[in-house]
N, C-alpha and C positions, 0 to 999 in steps of 0.2 A: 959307397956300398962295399960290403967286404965281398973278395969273389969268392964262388960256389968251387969247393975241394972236387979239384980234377977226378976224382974218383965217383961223385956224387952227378945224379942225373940230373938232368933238368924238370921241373916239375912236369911237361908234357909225359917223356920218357919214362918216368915215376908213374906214375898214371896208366901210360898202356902198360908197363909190367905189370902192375897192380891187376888191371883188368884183365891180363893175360892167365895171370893166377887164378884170380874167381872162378873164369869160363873152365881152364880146368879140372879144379875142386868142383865145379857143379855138374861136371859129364861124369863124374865117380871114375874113373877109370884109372885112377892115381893112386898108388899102393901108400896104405898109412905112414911109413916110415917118409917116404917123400910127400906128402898132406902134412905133415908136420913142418916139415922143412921149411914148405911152400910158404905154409902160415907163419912162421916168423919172420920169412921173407917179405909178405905183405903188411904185416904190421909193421916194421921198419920202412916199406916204402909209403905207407898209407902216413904214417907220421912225419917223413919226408914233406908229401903232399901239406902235410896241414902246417907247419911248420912255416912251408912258402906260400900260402895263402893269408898265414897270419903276419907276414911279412911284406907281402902285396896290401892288406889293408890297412897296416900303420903307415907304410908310404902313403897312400891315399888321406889317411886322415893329415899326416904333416903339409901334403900338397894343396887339400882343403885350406887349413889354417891359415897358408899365404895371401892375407886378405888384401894387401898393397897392390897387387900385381907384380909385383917384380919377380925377377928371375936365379932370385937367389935363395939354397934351400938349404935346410939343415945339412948335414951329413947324417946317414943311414944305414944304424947296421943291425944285420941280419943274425937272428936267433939260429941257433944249430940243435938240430932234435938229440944230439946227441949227450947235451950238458944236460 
């Protein structure tokens, strides 16, 4: 599995900024120029999110696949929302 760029959250931490974001835009108390901000900041972590989820589901399907039992698995690499 390739590893996640030191810079990049982990999809938990993705997620509460995400929803840290929301809860502010929804109190309105965020002046437009930072509501913009905010929002591309969330679209970047919301495609983070999806990114690793669709990463978490093809593990899952190749882990399915191992119909033998054995314990030997592909190698698995992971999409970057960034390409």
């Amino acid at each position: 599995m390739t590893a996640r760029k030191a810079s990049e959250p982990s999809y938990e931490e993705a997620l509460e900024q995400l929803e840290s974001i929301v809860t502010k835009m929804e109190d309105g108390d965020v002046p437009l120029a930072e509501v913009l901000t905010q929002f591309e900041q969330g679209t970047k972590l919301l495609k983070h999110c999806e990114s690793r989820l669709q990463d978490a589901e093809l593990r899952i399907e190749q882990l399915k696949r191992n119909k033998d039992g054995s314990d030997s698995f592909e190698p698995f690499e992971t999409t970057d929302p960034e390409d």
